[in-house]
KEPARO-287091 format. One record per residue (C-alpha): residue in three letters; x, y, z. Coordinates in nm, 4 decimals. Example, Ala and Ser with C-alpha at 12.3 -4.5 7.8 and 13.67 -1.06 7.14 Angstrom:
BEGIN
R residu        x        y        z
R    ala   1.2300  -0.4500   0.7800
R    ser   1.3670  -0.1060   0.7140
END
This chain:
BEGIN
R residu        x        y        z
R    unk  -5.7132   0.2715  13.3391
R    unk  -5.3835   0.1709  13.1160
R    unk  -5.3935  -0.1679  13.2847
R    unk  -5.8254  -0.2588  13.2138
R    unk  -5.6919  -0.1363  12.8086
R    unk  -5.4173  -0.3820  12.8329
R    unk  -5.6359  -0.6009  13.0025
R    unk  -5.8517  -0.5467  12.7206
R    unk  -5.6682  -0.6344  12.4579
R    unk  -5.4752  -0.9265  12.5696
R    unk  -5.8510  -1.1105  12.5962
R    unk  -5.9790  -0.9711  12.2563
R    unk  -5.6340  -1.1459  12.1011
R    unk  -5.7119  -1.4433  12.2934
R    unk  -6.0392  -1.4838  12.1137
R    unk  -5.9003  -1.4406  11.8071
R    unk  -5.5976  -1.6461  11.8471
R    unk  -5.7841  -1.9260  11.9509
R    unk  -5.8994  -2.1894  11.6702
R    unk  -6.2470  -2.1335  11.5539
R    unk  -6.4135  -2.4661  11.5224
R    unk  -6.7172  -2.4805  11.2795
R    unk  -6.8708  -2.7493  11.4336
R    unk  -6.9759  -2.5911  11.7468
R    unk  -7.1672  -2.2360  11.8373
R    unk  -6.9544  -2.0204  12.1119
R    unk  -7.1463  -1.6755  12.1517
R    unk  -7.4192  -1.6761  12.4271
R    unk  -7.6336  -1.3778  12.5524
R    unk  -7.7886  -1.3608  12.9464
R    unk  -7.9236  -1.0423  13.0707
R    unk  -7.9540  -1.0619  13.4569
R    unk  -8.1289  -0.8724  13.7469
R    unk  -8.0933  -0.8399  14.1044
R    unk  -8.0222  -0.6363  14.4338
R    unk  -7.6639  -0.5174  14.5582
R    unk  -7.5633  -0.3919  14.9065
R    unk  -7.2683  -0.1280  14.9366
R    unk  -7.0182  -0.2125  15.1328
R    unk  -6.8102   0.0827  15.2287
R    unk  -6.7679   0.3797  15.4761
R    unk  -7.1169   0.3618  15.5582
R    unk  -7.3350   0.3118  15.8913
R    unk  -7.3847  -0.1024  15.9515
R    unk  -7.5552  -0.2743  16.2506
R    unk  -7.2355  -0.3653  16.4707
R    unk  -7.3920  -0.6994  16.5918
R    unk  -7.4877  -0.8231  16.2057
R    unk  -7.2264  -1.0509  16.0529
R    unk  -7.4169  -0.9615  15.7020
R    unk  -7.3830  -0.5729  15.5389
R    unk  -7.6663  -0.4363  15.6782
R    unk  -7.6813  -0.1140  15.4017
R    unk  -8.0327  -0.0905  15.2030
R    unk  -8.1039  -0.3387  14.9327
R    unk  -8.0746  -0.1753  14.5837
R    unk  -8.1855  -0.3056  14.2440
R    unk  -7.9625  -0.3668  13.9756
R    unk  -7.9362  -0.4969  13.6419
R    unk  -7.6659  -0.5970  13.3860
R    unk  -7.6269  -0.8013  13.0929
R    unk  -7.3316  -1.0105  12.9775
R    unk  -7.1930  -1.1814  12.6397
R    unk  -7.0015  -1.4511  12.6566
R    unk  -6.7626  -1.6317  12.4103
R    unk  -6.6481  -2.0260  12.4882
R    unk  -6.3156  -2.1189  12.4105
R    unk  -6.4059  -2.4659  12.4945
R    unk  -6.6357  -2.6522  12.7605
R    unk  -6.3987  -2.5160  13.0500
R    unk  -6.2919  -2.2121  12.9670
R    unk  -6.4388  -1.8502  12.8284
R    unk  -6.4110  -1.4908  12.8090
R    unk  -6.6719  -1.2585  12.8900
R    unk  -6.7744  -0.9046  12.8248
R    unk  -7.0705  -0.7960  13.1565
R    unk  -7.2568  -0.4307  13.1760
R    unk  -7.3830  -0.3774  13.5254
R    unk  -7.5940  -0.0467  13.6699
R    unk  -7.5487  -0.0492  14.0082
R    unk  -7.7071   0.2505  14.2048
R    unk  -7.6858   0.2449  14.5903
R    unk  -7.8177   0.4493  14.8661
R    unk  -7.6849   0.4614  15.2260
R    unk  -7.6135   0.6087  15.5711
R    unk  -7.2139   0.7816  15.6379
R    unk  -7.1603   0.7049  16.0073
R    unk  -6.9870   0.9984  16.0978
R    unk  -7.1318   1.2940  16.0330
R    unk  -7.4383   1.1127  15.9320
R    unk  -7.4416   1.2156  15.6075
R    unk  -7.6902   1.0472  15.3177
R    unk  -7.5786   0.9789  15.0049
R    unk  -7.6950   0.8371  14.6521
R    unk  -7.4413   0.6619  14.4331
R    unk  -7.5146   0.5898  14.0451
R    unk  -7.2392   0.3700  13.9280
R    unk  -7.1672   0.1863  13.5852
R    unk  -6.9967  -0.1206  13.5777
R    unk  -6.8280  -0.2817  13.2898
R    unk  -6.5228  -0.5588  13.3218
R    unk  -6.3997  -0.8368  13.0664
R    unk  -6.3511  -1.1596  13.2812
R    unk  -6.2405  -1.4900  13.2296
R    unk  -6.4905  -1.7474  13.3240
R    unk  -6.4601  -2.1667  13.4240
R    unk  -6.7058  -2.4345  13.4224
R    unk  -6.6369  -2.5919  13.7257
R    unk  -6.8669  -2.8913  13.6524
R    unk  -6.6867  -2.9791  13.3192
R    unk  -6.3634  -2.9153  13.4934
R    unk  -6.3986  -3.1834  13.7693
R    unk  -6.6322  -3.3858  13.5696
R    unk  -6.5295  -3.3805  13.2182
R    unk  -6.7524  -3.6755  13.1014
R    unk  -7.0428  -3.6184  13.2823
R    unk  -7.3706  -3.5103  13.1103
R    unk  -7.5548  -3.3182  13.3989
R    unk  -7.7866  -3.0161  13.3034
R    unk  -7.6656  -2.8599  13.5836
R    unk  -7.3341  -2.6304  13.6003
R    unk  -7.1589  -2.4350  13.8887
R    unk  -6.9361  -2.1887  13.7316
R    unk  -6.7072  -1.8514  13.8226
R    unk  -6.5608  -1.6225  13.6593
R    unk  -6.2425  -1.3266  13.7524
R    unk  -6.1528  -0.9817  13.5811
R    unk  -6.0773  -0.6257  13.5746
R    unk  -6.2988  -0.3324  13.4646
R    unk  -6.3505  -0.0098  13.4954
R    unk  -6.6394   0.2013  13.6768
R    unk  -6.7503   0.5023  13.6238
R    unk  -7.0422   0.7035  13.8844
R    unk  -7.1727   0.9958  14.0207
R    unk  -7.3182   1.0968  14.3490
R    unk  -7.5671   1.3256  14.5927
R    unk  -7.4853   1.3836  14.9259
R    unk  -7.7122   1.5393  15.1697
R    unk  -7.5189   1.6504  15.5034
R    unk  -7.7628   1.6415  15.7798
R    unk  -7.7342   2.0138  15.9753
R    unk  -7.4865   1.9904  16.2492
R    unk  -7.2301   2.2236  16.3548
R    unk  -6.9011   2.1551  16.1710
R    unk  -7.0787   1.9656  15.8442
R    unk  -6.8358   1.7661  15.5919
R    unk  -6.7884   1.9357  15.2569
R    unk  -6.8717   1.6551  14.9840
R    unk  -6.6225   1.6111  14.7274
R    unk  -6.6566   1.7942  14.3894
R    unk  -6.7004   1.7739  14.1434
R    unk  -6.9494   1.5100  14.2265
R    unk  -6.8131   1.2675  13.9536
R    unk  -6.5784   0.9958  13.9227
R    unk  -6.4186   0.6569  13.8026
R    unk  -6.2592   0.4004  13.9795
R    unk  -6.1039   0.0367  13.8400
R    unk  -6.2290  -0.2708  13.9531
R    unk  -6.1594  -0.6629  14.0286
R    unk  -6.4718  -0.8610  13.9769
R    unk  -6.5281  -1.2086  14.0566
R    unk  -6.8175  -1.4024  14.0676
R    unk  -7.0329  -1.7552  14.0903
R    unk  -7.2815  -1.8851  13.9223
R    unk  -7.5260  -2.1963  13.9349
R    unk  -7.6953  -2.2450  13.5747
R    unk  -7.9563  -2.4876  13.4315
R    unk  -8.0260  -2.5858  13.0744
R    unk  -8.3675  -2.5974  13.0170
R    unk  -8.3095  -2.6517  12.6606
R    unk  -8.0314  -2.6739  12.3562
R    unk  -8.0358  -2.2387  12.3493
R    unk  -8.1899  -2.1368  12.6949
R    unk  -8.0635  -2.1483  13.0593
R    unk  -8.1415  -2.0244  13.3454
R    unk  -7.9676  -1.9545  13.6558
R    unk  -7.8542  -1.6986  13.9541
R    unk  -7.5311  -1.5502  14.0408
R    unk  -7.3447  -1.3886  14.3402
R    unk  -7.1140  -1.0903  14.2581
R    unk  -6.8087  -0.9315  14.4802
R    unk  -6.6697  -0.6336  14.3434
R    unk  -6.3570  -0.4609  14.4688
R    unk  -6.2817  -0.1154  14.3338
R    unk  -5.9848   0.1068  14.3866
R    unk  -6.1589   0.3923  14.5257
R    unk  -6.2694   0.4139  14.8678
R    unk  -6.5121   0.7250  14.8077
R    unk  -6.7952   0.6179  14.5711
R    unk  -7.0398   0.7306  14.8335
R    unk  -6.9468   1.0784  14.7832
R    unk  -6.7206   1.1321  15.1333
R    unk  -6.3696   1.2883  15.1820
R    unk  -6.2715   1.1232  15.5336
R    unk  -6.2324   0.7756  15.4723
R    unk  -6.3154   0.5312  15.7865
R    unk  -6.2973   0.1767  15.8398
R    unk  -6.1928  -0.0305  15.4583
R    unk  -6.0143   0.1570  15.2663
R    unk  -6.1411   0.0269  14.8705
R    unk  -6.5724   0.0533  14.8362
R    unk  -6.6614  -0.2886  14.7257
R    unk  -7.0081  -0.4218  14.6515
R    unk  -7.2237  -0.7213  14.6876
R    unk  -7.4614  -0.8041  14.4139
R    unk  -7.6742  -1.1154  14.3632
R    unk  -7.9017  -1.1499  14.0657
R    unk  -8.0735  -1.4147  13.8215
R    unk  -8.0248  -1.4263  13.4485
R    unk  -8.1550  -1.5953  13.1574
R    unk  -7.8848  -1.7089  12.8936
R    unk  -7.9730  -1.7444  12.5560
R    unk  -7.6902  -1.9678  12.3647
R    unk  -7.6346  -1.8365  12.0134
R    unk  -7.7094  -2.1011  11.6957
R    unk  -7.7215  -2.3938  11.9393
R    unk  -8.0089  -2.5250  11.7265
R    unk  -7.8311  -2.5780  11.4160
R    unk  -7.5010  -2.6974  11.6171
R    unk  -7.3558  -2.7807  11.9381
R    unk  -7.3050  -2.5171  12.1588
R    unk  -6.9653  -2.5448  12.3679
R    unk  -7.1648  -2.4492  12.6687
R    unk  -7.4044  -2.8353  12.6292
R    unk  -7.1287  -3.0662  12.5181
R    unk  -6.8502  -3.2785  12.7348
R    unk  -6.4919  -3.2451  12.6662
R    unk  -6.4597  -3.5625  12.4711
R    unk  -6.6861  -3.4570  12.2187
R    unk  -6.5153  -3.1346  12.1660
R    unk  -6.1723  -3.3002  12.1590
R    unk  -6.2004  -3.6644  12.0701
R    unk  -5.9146  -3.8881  12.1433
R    unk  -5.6782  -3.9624  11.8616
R    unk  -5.8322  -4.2917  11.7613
R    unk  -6.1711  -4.1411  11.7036
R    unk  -5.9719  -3.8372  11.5131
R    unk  -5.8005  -4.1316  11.3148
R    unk  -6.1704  -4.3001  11.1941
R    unk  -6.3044  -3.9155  11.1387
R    unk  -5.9746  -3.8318  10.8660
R    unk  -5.9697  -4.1716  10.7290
R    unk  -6.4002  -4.1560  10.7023
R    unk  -6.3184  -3.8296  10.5283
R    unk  -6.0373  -3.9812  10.2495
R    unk  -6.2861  -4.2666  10.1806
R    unk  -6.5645  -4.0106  10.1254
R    unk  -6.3052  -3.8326   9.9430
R    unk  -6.2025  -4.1599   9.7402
R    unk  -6.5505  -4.2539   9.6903
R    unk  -6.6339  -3.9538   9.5203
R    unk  -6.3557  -4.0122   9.2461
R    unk  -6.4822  -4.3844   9.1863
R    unk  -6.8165  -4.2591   9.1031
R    unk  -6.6337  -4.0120   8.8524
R    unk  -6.4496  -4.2719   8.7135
R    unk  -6.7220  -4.5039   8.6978
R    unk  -6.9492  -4.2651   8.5195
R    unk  -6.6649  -4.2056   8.2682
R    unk  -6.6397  -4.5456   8.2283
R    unk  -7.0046  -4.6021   8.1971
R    unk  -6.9706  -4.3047   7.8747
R    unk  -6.6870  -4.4755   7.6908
R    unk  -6.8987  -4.8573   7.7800
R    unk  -7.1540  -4.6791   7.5702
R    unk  -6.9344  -4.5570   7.2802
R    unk  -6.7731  -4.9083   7.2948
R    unk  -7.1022  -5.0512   7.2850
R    unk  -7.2714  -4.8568   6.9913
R    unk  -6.9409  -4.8863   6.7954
R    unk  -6.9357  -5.2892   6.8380
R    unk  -7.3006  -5.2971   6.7540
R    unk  -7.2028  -5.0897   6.4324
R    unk  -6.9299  -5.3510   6.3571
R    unk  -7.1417  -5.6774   6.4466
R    unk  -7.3256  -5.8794   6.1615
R    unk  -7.6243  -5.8845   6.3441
R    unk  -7.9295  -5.6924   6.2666
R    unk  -8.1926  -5.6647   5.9249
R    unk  -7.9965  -5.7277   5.6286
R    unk  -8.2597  -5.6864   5.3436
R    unk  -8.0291  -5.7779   5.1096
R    unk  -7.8622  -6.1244   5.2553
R    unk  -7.5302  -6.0210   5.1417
R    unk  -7.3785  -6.0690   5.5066
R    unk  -7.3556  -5.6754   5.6082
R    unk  -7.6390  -5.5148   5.8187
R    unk  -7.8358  -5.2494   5.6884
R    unk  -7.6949  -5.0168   5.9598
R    unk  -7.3793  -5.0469   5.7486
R    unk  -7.4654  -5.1680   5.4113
R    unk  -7.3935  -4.8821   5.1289
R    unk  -7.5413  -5.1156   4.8636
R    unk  -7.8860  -5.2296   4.9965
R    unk  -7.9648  -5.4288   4.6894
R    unk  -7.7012  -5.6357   4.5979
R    unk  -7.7671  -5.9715   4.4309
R    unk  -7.8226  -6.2650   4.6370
R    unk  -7.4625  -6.4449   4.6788
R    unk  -7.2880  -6.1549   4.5644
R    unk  -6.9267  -6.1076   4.7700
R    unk  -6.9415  -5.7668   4.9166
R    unk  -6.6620  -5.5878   5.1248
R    unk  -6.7579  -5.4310   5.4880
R    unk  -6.9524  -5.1500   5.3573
R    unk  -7.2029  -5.3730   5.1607
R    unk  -7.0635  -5.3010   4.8005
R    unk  -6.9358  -5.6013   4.5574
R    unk  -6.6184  -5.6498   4.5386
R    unk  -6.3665  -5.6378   4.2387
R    unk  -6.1911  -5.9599   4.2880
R    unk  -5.8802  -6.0521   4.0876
R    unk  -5.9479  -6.4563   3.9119
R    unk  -5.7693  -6.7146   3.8587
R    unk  -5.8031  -6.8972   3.5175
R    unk  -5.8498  -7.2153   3.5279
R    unk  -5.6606  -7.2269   3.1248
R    unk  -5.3524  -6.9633   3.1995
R    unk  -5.1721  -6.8537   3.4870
R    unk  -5.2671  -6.5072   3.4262
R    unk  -5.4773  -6.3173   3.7412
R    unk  -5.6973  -6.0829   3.6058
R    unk  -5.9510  -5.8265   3.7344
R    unk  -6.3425  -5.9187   3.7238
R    unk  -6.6218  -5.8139   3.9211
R    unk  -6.8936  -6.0405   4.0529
R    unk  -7.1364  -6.1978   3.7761
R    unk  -7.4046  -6.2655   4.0802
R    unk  -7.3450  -6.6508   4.0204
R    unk  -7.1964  -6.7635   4.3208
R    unk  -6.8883  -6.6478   4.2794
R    unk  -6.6127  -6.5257   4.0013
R    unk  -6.5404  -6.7045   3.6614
R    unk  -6.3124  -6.9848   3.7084
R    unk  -6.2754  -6.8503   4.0958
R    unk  -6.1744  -7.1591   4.2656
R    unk  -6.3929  -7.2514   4.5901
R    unk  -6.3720  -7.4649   4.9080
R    unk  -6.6840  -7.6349   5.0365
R    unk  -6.7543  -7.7884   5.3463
R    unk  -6.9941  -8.0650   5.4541
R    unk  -7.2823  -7.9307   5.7115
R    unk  -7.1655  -7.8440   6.0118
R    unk  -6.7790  -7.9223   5.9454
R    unk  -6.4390  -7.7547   5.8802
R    unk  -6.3175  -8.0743   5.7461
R    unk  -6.0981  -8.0541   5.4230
R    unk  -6.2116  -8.3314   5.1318
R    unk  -5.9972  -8.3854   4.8808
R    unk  -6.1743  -8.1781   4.6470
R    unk  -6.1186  -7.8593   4.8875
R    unk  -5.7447  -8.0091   4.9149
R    unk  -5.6705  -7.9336   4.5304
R    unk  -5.8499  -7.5777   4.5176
R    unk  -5.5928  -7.5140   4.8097
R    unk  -5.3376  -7.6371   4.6147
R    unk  -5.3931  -7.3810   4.2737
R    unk  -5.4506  -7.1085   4.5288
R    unk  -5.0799  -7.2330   4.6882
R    unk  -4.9094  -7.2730   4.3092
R    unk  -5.0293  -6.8843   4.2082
R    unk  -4.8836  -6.7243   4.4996
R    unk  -4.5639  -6.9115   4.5078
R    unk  -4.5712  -6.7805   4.1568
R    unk  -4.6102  -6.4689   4.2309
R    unk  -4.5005  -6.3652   4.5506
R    unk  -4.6348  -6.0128   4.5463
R    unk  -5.0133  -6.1896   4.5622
R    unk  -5.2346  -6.1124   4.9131
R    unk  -5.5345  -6.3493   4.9423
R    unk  -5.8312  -6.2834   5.1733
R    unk  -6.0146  -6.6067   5.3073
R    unk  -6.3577  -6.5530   5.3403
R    unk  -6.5748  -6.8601   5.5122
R    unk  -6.9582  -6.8694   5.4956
R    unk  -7.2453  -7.1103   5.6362
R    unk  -7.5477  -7.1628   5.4632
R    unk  -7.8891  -7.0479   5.6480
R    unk  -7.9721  -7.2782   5.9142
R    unk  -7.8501  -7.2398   6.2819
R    unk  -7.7959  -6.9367   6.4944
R    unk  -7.6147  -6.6155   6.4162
R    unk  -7.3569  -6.6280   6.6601
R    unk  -7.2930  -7.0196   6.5982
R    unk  -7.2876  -6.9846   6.2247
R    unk  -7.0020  -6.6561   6.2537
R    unk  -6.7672  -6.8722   6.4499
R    unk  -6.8051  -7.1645   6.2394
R    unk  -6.7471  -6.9575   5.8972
R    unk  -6.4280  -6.8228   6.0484
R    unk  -6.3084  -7.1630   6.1707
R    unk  -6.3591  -7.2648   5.7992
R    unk  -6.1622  -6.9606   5.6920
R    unk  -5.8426  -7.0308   5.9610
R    unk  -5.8645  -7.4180   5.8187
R    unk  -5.7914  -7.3114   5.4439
R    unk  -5.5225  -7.0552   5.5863
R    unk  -5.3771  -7.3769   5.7994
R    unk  -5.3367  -7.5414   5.5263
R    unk  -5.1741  -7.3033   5.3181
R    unk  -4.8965  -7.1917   5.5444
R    unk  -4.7727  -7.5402   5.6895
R    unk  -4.8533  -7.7995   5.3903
R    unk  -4.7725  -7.5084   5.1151
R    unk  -4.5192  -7.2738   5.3004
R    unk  -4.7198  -6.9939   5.2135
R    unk  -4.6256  -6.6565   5.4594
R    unk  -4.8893  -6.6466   5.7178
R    unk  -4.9108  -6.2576   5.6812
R    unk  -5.0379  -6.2770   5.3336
R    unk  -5.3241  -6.4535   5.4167
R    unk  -5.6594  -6.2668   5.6114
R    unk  -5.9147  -6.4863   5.7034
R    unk  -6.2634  -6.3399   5.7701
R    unk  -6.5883  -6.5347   5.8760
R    unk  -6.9431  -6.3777   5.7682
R    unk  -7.1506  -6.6228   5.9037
R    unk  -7.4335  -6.7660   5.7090
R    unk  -7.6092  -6.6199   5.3798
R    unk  -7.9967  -6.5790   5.3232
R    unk  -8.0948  -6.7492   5.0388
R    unk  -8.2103  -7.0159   5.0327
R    unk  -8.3360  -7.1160   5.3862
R    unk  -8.2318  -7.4886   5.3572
R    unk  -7.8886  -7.7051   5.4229
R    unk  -7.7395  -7.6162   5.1107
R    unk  -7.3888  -7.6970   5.0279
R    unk  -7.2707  -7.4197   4.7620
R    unk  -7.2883  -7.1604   5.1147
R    unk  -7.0857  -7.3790   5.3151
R    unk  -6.7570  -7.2434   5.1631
R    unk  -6.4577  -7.0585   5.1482
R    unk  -6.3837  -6.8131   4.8967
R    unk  -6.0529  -6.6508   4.7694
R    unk  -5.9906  -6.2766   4.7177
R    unk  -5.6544  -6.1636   4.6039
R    unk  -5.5243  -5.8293   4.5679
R    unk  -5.1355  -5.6883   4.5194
R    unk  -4.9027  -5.5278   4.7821
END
């Protein structure tokens, strides 16, 4: 008994020792029925080479776990009642035994042929158990009769081992029958002190069983598949990790991208709040998206918000700069102005002395900041007439810093495209005006 507990547990830590998989199903389920024949100290035909003892039904179920498509460990319940004959004194006896053992079992098929794909299995299986049974003897009258044994109980251990041919019908079912030879350590199950001919009882059992494979619907069971596709070589391992850190890799790109997509769209709405496209109902150069001062007269300089701009003059009489605000007449009193023919940034020489007075004030004073503004009048396209108005802008600030020395940092050019009014060539809006401010 101390050696089917250790027995026992050594398998149970086995099962849990080995690594659980959780892409295949282990656990199957095959009750079984059958006949057995006792073979012990009871009455045979002497020319049989067979046990000649009565046939006896018997029935069982086992559970099985797979470690992998070789190798298992199974748990089997038998009931295994005989009747028989004792030879001498012909005594009659009736045996009701229960059988349980933990075994290890083999696929033969998968063990020879590991890649092949056949339906059909042989497999076996070896293990200890334990038995426990109770009998009825009835001594036939005679003149010295043999007292049965009392009380008329017992248990015995047991070694059984067994083979097996098995069909899949389908993914959870199989069917298939099995031979049984069970040696136990007791040589009186039938009932009998005087022991004659073996001494250990053993019996015979053959039986069919249907085995129904646990989840093997929803995954491979260990009991359908070949060993390569429960242990791949190390090449297909390789592709499976790698498939998994490109999944895994392919997953962050699509984070990144969507965060990228989020910041395209701030980008986006803040350059369309920044561009000079869009209604302006005013023609002052600013959108109405962004224009503060939707009425400002036509021609009027405004800053980026839309409102006119204090701008400080230069008179034409004095070298004094002094603060005005726009009159709405095309520009400042006495503001000088650059103008370009259509379609050029070419400097005439009228442009070339307005640069000049602009160049004499802030050499003058060199505290002066001037902003360069260029403008287009109305005909061509938006995008066209921006770039041009800033080329116009950076051809004044050329000027300025190599002909007149003048520090390139106090100088800001801007271009804001072409104004409204009127919708014909018209040269007063091809031009460049001057803003100045102190540091």
């Amino acid at each position: 008994m101390k050696r089917f507990q250790l027995f026992v547990i050594l398998l149970v830590l086995t099962v849990k020792a080995y690594p659980e998989n959780k892409h295949f199903s282990r656990w199957s389920l095959a009750p079984e029925v059958g006949i057995n024949k006792f073979d012990g100290d009871a009455a045979q035909k002497l020319t049989s080479a067979f046990v000649t003892t009565s046939n006896n039904f018997s029935a069982g179920v086992n559970l099985e776990c797979a470690l992998t498509p070789i190798w298992g460990v199974s748990f089997d319940y038998l009931s295994l009642p005989f009747t028989g004959i004792y030879s001498s004194p012909q005594d009659t006896f009736n045996t009701k035994l229960n059988n349980i053992s933990l075994s290890m079992t083999i696929n033969f098929s998968r063990m020879l042929f590991p890649q092949n794909n056949s339906k059909l299995s042989v497999n076996g299986s070896v293990g200890l158990g334990f038995a426990s049974y109770n009998f009825d003897v009835q001594p036939i009258p005679q003149a010295n009769p043999v007292a049965p044994i009392t009380p008329p109980n017992g248990n015995s251990g047991c070694i059984p081992v067994s083979f097996s041919l098995e069909y899949n019908v389908s993914k959870a079912l199989g069917l298939g029958a099995k031979v049984r030879y069970i040696t136990y350590t007791k040589d009186n199950l039938e009932g009998v002190r005087t022991y004659q001919g073996v001494t250990n009882d053993r019996i015979i059992m053959g039986s069919l069983f249907l085995r129904y494979k646990v989840n093997a619907i929803k995954k491979d069971h260990l009991r359908n598949i070949r060993m390569n596709e429960f242990s791949p070589d190390e090449g297909l391992a390789l592709a499976t990790l790698n498939s998994d850190r490109i999944n895994k890799l392919d997953k962050e790109l699509k984070k990144l991208d969507k965060k990228v997509d989020n910041q395209g769209r701030k980008i986006d709405s803040i350059a369309r709040f920044l561009s000079n496209d869009g209604p302006d109902s005013d023609g002052d150069g600013v959108p109405d998206v962004r224009d503060n001062d939707p009425h400002t007269p036509p021609n009027t300089p405004v800053d980026f918000w839309g409102k006119p701009m204090k701008n400080i003059v230069i008179n034409s009489n004095s070298s004094s700069v002094n603060n005005s605000k726009s009159n709405g007449n095309n520009g400042f009193d006495d503001t000088p102005t650059v103008y370009f023919d259509f379609d050029r940034i070419d400097l005439d020489n009228d442009a070339l002395e307005t640069i000049s007075k602009i160049a004499f004030k802030m050499k003058a004073d060199p505290s002066l900041y001037v902003e360069v503004r260029g403008y287009c009048d109305y005909l061509g396209k938006n995008p066209y007439n921006e770039t041009l108005s800033k080329k116009r802008a950076e051809r004044v600030k050329a000027e300025l810093v190599k002909m007149w020395k003048i520090p390139s940092d106090h100088i800001i050019v801007n271009g804001k495209g072409k104004i409204i009014e009127p919708r014909v060539r018209y040269r007063p809006n091809r031009r460049c005006d001057f803003f100045f401010d102190k540091q």
